[in-house]
VEXDREN-2710 file (C-alpha; in Angstrom, 1 decimal):
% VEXDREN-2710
k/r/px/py/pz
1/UNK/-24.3/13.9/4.6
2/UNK/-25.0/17.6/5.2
3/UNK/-22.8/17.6/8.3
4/UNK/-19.7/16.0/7.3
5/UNK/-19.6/18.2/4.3
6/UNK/-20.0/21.4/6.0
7/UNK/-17.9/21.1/9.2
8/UNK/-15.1/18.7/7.1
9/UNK/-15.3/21.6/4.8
10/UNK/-15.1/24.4/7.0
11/UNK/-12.4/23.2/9.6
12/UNK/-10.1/22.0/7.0
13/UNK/-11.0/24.1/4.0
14/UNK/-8.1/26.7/5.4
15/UNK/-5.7/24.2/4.6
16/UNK/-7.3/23.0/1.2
17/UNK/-7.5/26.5/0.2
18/UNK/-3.8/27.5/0.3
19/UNK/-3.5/24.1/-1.2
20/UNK/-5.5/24.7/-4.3
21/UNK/-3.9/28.4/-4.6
22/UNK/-0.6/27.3/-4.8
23/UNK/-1.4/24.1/-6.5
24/UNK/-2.6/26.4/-9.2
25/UNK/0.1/28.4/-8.7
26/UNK/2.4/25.5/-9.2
27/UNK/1.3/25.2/-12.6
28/UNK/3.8/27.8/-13.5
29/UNK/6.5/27.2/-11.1
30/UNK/9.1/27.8/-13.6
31/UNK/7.8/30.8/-15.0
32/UNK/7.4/32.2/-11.6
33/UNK/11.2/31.6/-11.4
34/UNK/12.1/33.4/-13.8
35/UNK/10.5/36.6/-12.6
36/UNK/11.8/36.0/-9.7
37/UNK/15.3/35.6/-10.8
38/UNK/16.1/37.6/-13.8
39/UNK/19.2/36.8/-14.4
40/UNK/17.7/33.4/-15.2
41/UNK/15.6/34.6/-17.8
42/UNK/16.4/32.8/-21.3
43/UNK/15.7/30.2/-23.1
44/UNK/15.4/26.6/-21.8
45/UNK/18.3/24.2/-22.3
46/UNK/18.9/21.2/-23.1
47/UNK/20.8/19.2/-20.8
48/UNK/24.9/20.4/-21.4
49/UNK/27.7/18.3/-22.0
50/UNK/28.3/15.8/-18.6
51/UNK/32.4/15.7/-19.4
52/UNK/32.9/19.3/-20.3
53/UNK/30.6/21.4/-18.0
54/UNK/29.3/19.0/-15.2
55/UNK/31.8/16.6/-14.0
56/UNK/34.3/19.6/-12.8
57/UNK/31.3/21.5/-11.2
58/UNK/30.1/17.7/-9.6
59/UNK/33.7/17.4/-8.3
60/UNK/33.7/20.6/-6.5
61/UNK/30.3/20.1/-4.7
62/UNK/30.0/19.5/-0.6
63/UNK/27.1/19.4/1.3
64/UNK/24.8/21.8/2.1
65/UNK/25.1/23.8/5.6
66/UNK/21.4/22.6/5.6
67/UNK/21.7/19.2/5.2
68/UNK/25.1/19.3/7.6
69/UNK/22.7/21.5/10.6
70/UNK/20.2/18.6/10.2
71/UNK/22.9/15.7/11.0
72/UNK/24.0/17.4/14.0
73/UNK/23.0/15.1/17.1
74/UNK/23.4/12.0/14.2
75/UNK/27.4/11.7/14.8
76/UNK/29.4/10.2/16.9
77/UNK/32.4/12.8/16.5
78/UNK/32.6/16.3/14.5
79/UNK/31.6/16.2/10.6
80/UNK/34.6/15.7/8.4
81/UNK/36.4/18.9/6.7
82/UNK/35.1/17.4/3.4
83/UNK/33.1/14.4/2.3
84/UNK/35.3/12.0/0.5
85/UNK/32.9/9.3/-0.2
86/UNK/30.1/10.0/-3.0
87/UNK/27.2/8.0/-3.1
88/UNK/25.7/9.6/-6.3
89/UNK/25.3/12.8/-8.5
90/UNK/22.4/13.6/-10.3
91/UNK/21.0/16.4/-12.6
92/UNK/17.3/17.2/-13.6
93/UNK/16.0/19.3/-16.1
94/UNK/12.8/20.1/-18.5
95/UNK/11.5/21.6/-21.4
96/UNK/10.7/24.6/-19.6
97/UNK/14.2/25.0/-17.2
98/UNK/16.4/27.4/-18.8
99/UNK/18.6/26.4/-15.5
100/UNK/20.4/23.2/-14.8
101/UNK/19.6/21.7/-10.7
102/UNK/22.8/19.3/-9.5
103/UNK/22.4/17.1/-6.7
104/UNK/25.1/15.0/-4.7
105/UNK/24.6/12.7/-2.0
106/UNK/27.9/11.6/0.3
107/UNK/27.9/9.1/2.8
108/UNK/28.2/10.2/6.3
109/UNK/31.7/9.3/8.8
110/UNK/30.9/8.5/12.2
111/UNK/26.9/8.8/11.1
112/UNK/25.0/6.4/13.9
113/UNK/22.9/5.1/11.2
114/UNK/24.6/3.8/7.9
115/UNK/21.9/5.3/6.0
116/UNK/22.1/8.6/7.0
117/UNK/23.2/11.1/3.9
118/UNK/24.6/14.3/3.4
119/UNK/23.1/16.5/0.3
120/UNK/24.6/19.1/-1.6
121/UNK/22.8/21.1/-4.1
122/UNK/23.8/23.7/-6.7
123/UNK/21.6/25.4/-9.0
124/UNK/24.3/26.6/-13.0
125/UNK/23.8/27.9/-16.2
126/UNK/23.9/25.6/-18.2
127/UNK/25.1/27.0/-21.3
128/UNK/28.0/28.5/-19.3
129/UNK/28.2/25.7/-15.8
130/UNK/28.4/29.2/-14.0
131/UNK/26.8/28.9/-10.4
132/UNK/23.7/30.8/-9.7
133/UNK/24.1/32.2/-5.6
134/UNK/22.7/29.9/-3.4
135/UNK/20.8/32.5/-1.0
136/UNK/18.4/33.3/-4.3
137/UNK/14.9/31.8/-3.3
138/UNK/13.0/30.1/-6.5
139/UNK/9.5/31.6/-5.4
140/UNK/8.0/29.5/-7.9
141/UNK/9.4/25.9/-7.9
142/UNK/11.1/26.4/-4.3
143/UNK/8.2/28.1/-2.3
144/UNK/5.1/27.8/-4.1
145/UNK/5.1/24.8/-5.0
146/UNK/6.3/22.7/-1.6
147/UNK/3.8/25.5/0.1
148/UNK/0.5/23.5/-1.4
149/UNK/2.1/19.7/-0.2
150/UNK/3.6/20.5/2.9
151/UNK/2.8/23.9/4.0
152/UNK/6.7/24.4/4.0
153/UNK/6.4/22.8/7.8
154/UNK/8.7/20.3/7.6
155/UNK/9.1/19.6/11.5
156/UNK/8.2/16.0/12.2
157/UNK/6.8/15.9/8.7
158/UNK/3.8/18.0/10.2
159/UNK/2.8/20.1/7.1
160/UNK/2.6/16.8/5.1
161/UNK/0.1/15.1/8.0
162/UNK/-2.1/17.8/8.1
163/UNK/-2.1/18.6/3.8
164/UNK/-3.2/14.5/3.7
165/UNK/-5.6/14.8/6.7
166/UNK/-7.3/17.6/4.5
167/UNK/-7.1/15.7/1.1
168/UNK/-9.2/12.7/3.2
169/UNK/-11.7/15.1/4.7
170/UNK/-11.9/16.5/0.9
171/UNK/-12.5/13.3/-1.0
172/UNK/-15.1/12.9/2.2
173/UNK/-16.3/16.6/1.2
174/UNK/-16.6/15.6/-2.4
175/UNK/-18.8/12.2/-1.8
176/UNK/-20.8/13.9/0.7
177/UNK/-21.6/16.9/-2.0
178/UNK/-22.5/14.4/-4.7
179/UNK/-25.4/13.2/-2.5
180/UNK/-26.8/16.5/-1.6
181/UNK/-26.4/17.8/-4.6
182/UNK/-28.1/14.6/-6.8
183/UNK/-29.6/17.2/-9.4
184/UNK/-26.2/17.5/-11.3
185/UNK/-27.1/18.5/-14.9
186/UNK/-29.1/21.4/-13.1
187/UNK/-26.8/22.4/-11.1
188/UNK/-23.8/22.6/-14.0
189/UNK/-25.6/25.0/-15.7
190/UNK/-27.3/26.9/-12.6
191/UNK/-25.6/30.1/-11.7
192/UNK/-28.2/33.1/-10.7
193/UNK/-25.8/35.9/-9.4
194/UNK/-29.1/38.4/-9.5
195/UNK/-31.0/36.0/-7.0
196/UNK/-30.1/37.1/-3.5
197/UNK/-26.2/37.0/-2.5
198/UNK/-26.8/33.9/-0.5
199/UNK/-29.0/32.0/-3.3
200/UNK/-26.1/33.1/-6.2
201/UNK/-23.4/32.2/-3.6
202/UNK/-24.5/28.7/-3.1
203/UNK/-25.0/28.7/-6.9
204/UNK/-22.2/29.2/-7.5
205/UNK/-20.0/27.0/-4.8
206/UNK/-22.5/24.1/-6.4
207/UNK/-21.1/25.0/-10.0
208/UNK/-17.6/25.1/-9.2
209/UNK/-17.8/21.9/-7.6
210/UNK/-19.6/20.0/-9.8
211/UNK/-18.0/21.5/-13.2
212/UNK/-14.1/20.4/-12.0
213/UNK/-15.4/17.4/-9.4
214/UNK/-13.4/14.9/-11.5
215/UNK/-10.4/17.4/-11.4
216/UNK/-10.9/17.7/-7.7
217/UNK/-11.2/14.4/-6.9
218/UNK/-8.3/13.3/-9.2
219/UNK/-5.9/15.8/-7.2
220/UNK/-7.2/15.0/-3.9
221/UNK/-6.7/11.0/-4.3
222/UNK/-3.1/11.5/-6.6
223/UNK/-1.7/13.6/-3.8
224/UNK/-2.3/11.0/-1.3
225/UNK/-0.9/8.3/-3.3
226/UNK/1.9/10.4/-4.2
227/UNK/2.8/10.8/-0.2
228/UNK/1.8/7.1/0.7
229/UNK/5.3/6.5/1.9
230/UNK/5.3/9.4/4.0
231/UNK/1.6/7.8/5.7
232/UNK/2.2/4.5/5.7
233/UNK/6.1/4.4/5.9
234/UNK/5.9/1.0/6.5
235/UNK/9.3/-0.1/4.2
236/UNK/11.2/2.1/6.5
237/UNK/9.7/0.6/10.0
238/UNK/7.9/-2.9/10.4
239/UNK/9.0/-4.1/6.7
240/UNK/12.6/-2.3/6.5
241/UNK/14.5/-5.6/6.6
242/UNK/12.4/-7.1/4.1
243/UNK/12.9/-4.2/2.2
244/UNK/16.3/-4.0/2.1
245/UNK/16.0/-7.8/0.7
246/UNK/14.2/-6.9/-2.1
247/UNK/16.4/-4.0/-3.3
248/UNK/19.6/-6.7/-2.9
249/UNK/17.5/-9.4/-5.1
250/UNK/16.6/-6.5/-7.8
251/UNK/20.3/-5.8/-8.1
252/UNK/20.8/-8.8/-8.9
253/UNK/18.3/-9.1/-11.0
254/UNK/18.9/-5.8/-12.8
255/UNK/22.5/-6.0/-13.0
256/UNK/22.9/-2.5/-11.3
257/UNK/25.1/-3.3/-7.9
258/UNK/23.3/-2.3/-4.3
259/UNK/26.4/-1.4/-2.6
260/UNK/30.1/-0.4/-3.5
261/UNK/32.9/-2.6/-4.6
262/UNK/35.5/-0.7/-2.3
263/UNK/37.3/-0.7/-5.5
264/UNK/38.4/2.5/-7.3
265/UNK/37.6/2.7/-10.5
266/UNK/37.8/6.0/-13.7
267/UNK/35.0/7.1/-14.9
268/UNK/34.6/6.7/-18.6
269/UNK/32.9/9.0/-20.8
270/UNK/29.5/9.9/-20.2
271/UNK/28.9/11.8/-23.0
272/UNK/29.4/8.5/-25.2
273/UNK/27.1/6.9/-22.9
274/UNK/24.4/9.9/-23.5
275/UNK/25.1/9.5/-27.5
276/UNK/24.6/5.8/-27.0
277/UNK/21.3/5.7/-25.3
278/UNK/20.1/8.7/-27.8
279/UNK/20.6/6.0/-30.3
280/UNK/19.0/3.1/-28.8
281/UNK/15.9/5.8/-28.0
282/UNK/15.9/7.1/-32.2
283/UNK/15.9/3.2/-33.1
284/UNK/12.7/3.0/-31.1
285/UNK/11.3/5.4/-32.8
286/UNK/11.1/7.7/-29.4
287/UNK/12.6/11.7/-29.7
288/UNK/16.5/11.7/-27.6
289/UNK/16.3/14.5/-25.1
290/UNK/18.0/13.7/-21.8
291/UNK/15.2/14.3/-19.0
292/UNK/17.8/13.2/-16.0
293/UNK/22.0/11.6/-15.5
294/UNK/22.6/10.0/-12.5
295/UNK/25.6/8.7/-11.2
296/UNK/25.8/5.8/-8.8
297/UNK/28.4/5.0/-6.6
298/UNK/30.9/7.6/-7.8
299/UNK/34.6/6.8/-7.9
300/UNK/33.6/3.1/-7.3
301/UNK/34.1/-0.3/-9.9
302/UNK/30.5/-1.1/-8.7
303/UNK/29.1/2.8/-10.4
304/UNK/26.9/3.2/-12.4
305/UNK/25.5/5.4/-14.8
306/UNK/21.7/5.7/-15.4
307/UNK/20.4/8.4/-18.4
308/UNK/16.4/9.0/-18.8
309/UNK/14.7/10.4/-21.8
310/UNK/12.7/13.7/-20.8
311/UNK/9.0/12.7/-20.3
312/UNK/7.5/15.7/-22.4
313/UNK/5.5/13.6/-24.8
314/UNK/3.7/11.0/-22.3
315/UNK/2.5/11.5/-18.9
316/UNK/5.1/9.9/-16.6
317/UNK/7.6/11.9/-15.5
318/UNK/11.0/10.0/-16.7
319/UNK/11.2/6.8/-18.3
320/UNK/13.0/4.8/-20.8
321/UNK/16.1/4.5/-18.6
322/UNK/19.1/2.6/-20.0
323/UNK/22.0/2.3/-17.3
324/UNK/25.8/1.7/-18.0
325/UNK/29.1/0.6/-16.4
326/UNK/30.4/3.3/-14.9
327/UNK/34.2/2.7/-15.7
328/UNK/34.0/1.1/-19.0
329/UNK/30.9/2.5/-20.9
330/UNK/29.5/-1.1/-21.4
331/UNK/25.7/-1.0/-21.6
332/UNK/24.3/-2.8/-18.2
333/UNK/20.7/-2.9/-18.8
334/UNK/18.0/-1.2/-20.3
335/UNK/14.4/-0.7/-18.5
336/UNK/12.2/-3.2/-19.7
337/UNK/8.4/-2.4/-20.1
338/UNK/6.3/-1.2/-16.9
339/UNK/4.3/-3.8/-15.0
340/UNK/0.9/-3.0/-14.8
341/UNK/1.2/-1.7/-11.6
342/UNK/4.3/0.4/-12.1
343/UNK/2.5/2.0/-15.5
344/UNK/-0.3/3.1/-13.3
345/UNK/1.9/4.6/-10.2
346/UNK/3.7/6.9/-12.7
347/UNK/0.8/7.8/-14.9
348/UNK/-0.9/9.3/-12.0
349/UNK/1.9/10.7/-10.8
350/UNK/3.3/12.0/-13.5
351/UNK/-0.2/13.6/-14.3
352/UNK/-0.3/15.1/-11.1
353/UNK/2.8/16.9/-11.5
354/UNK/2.4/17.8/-15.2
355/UNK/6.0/17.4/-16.9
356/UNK/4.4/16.6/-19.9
357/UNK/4.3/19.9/-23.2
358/UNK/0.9/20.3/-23.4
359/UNK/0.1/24.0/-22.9
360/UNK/-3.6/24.0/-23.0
361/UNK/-3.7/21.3/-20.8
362/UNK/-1.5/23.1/-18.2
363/UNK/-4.3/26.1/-18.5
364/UNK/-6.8/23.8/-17.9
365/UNK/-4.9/22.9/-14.5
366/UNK/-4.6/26.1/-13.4
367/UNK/-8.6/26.9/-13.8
368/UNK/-9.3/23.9/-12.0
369/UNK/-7.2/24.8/-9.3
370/UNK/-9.0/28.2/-9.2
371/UNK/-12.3/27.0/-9.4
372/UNK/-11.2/25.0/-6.4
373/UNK/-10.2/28.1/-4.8
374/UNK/-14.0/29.5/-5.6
375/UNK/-15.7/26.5/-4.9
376/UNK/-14.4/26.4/-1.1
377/UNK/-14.5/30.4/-0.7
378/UNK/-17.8/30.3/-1.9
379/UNK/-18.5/27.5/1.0
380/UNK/-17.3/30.1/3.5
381/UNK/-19.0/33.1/3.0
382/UNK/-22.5/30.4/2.7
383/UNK/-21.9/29.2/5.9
384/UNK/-21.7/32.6/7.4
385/UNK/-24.2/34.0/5.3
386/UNK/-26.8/30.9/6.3
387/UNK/-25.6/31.7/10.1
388/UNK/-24.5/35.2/11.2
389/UNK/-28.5/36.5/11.4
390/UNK/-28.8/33.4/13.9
391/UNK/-25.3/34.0/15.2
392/UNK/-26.4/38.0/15.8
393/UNK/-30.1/36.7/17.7
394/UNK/-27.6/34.3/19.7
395/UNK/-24.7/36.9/21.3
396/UNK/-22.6/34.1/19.6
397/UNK/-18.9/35.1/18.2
398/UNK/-18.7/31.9/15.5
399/UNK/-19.7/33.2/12.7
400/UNK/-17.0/36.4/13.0
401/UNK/-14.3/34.4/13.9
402/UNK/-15.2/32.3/10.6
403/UNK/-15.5/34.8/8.8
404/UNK/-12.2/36.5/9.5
405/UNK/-10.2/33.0/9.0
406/UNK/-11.9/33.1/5.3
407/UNK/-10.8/36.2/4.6
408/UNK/-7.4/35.7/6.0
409/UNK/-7.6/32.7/3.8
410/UNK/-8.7/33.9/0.6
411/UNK/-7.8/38.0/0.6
412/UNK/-4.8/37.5/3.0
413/UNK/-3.2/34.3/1.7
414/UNK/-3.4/37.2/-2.2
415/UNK/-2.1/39.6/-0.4
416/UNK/0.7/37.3/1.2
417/UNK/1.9/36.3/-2.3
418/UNK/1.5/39.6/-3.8
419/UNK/3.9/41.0/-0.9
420/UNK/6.9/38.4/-1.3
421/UNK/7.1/39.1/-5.3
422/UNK/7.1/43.0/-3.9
423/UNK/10.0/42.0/-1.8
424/UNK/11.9/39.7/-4.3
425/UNK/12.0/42.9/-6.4
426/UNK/12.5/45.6/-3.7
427/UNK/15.3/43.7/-1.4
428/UNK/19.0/44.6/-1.9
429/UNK/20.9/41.8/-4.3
430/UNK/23.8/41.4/-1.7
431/UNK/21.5/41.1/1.1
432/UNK/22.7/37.9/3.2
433/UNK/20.3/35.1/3.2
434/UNK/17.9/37.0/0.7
435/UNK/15.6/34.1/0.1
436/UNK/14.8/33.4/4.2
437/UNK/14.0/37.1/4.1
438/UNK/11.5/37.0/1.5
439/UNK/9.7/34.3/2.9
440/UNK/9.7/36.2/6.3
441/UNK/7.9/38.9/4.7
442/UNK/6.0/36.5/3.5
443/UNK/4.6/35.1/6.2
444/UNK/4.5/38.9/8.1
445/UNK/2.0/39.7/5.5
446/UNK/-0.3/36.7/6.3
447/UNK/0.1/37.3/9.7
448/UNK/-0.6/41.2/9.3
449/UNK/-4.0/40.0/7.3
450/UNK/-5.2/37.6/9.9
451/UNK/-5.3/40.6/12.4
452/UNK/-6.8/43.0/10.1
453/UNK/-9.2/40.7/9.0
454/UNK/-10.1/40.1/12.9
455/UNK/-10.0/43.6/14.0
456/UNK/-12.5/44.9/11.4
457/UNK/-15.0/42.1/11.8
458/UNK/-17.2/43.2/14.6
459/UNK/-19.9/44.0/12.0
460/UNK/-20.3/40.6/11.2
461/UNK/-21.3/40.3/14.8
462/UNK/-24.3/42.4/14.1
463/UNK/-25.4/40.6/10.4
464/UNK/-23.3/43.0/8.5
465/UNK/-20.3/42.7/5.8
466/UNK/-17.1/42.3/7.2
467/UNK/-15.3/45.5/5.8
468/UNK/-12.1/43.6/5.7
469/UNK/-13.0/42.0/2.6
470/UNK/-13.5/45.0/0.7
471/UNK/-10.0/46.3/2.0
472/UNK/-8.1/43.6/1.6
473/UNK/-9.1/43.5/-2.3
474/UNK/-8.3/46.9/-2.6
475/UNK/-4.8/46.1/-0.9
476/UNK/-4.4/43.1/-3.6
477/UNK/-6.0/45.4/-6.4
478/UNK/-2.9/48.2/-5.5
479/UNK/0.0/45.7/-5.0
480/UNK/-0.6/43.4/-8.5
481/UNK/0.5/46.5/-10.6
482/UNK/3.3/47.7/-7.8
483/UNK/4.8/44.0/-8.5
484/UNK/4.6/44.9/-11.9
485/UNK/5.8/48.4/-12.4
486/UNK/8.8/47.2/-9.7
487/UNK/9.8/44.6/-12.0
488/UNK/10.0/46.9/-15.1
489/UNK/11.7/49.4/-12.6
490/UNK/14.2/47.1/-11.5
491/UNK/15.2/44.6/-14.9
492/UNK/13.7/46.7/-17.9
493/UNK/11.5/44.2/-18.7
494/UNK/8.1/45.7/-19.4
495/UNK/5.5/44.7/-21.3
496/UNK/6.0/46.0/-24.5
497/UNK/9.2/44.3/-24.3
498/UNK/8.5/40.7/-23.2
499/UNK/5.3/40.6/-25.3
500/UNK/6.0/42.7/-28.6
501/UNK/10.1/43.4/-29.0
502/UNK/11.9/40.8/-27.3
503/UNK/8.7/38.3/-26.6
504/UNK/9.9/36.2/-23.3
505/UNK/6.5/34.5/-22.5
506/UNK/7.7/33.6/-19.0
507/UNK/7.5/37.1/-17.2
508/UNK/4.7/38.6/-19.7
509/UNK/2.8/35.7/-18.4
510/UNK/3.2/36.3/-14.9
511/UNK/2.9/40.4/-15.0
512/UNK/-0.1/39.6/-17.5
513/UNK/-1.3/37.3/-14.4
514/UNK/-0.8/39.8/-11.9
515/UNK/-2.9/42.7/-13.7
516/UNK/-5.8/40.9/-14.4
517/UNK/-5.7/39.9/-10.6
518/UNK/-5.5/43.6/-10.1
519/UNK/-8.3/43.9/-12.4
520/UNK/-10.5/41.5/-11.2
521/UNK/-9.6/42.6/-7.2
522/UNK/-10.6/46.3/-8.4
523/UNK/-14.5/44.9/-9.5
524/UNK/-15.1/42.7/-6.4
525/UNK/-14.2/45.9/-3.9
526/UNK/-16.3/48.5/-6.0
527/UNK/-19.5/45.2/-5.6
528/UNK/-18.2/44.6/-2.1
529/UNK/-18.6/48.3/-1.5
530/UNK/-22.1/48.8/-3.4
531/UNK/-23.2/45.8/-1.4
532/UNK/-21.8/47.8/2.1
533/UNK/-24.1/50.3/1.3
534/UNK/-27.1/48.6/0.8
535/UNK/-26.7/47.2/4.2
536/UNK/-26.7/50.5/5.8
537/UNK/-30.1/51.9/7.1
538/UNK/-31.9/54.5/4.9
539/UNK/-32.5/58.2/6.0
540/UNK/-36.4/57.5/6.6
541/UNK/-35.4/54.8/9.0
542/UNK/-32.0/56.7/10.8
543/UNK/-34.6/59.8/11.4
544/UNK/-37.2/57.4/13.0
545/UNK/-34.7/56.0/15.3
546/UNK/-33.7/59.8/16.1
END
């Protein structure tokens, strides 16, 4: 069991640890939003009037250049001036979006496959349907939190193979660790950080793991479920006709047509149709918010219009869904009770995601996630530890080139994120395509860590402290603040404000965040440091080598 957990571990511990970060990271996503956007910062909304402010914002949508540069190659002829036919709009919000996200989806002319779809996007204000620009990046919701699923490597649906390679070899990991380390009780309570740095290491990679192992191995196993479609896309290849039979017989079933009359038909008022189902939710004894509207075939007798009741007080992420006519108002159907199955799919992935109001709880995800981050840094700088005397004796490189991929990993992927806030707040407003910018930085900051972290390692070569590690937290202990002091510089929202005068918990939060990272980046280089210095030889021994 020993070797499956350390080289498992090692190889594809890179990946789980940018996974963990921004996992934990993800926690927050909407709070990092506002930070990064603070012309979004105020109170959340509830979902705004569907007749009033959305319909004329829905009528003026198109597709994305995105979504249109991805369909080139799909056509047999040019893409239309304008997409005529909607398939469906849709809006999403929580308790914690002060903004409003639309979505559209048009069919395609002249597409080579029927279900190919064109998707527009647009990002308002709801309290005003004002459009937000579409070049701003959402570090938080639209970076971060994609980042720890997908690596936000989306060719051939890479970054989501290798993410669920590393979530097997984890729940492997995790098994494997349970039967080395059998002596749990002693082990959740054993942490000697005065014992030698190797001893107090270990310690403490055996305490990390075993205090969150249920939180680990919950996360691990939930994110594979979540992305079982994408692994085992089975209803899109071998079963697709078989498929598509089942979602004819369920329209039946349910009432709610699979394809379009070819009929135009008005649309009636949905803001009846929202009072309505607020109603039916109050006479279940069940609070009214509206979580998500969706319209089905727009413009069409067949459409449809589906509202869900905000899933802040249960686990799954929507639910309750009642659906009406589209045209007439006329309740179709309202969802019936989850099957067994279905109740189980969407509590475990509605607790992976987290919807739900439940602050505490939300902490409590984001220490697990960083205890995950400990638990495999920890495993790195063990394995070099346990190795690099050997490695030295040897003339062999491995335990250096280890050790600078963990602190690319660990110091870099810090300094990474540290540098893209820096940027969100230093870049020009008009700048064209802003957001692609800041994530070129970004990614120019890992890259710049990686090579730092592998020039200054040739001590490791020799047994010693990679000095790269005591840099790097000195870079991350300098650029928390900067982030900081930048975003007071450039909004006027400082501390004093957002916590005391005007309290927005949002950006306190995430400047709070940021200086005790500072904080705790400042201790480890001044231990990193002491620890450098102990390493070097005394006088008495430098004079005898003279």
């Amino acid at each position: 069991m020993a070797w499956p957990h350390t080289w498992f571990g090692l190889v594809l511990g890179y990946v789980l640890m940018a996974c963990f970060f921004f996992g934990a990271l993800s926690v927050f996503d909407r709070e990092i939003d506002r930070w990064a956007i603070p012309e979004t910062r105020f109170a959340a909304q509830p979902m705004p009037s569907f007749d009033r402010v959305l319909r004329p914002i829905f009528e003026g949508m198109q597709p994305d250049k995105e979504s249109l540069d991805e369909l080139r190659g799909k056509l047999t002829g040019p893409p239309p001036a304008r997409f005529e036919v909607v398939r469906s709009w849709g809006a999403y919000t929580t308790h914690r979006d002060p903004v409003l996200g639309l979505y559209a989806s048009y069919e395609v002319p002249g597409a080579r496959d029927p279900d190919d779809t064109a998707w527009g996007s647009r990002t308002i204000d709801p309290r005003s349907g004002a459009a937000f620009a579409d070049d701003r990046l959402k570090i938080g919701s639209g970076f971060f939190y994609p980042l720890h699923f997908s690596l936000n490597l989306h060719w051939m649906d890479l970054g989501y193979w290798i993410v669920g390679l590393a979530a097997l070899a984890m729940l492997a990991a995790l098994v494997s660790g349970v039967v080395l380390h059998r002596k749990v009780f002693r082990e959740f309570f054993t942490f000697r950080p005065a014992k030698a740095a190797r001893r107090g290491t270990l310690d403490l990679h055996d305490m990390t793991g075993v205090l969150a192992l249920p939180f680990h191995f919950f996360f691990a196993f939930t994110g594979l479920v979540i992305f079982a479609g994408i692994y085992f896309p089975i209803t899109a290849t071998q079963l697709k006709p078989l498929h598509e039979l089942h979602e004819r017989v369920e329209a039946r079933e349910t009432g709610l047509p699979h394809d379009r009359a070819g009929t135009p038909a008005p649309l009636a008022s949905v803001d009846a149709m929202v009072l309505e189902a607020r109603r039916r939710w109050a006479a279940r004894g069940m609070g009214g918010e509206v979580g998500a509207l969706s319209l089905t075939h727009v413009g069409d007798a067949n459409g449809y219009v589906s509202v869900y009741r905000a899933g802040t007080d249960r686990v799954a992420t929507v639910g309750e869904g009642i659906h009406f006519q589209a045209s007439t108002g006329q309740v179709l159907r309202e969802d019936p009770p989850r099957s067994a199955v279905d109740s189980v799919s969407e509590f475990l992935t509605g607790l992976h995601l987290q919807h739900f109001r439940h602050w505490l709880l939300r902490w409590l995800y984001l220490l697990g996630g960083l205890m995950g981050c400990v638990c495999i840094a920890t495993g790195f700088v063990f394995f070099v530890e346990k190795r690099k005397q050997q490695h030295t004796k040897q003339g062999s490189q491995g335990s250096r080139v280890v050790d600078a991929l963990a602190v690319t990993t660990v110091t870099g992927m810090l300094v990474a994120t540290l540098t893209i806030l820096i940027a969100n707040r230093l870049l020009p407003e008009a700048l064209p395509r802003r957001g692609d910018v800041e994530q070129y930085v970004f990614w120019a900051a890992w890259a710049l860590a990686l090579l730092h972290a592998f020039w200054r390692s040739a001590p490791v070569a020799r047994g010693k402290i990679n000095p790269a590690w005591r840099e790097q937290c000195w870079a991350v202990a300098a650029l928390a603040p900067t982030a900081v002091l930048l975003n007071w510089l450039t909004t006027g929202d400082h501390l004093v404000k957002t916590v005391l005068t005007d309290t927005y918990w949002p950006v306190a939060g995430v400047d709070l965040g940021l200086l005790a990272t500072a904080a705790l980046a400042a201790w480890a280089a001044r231990q990193l440091g002491h620890r450098a210095l102990a390493d070097l030889p005394s006088p008495r021994i430098k004079a005898a080598h003279a």
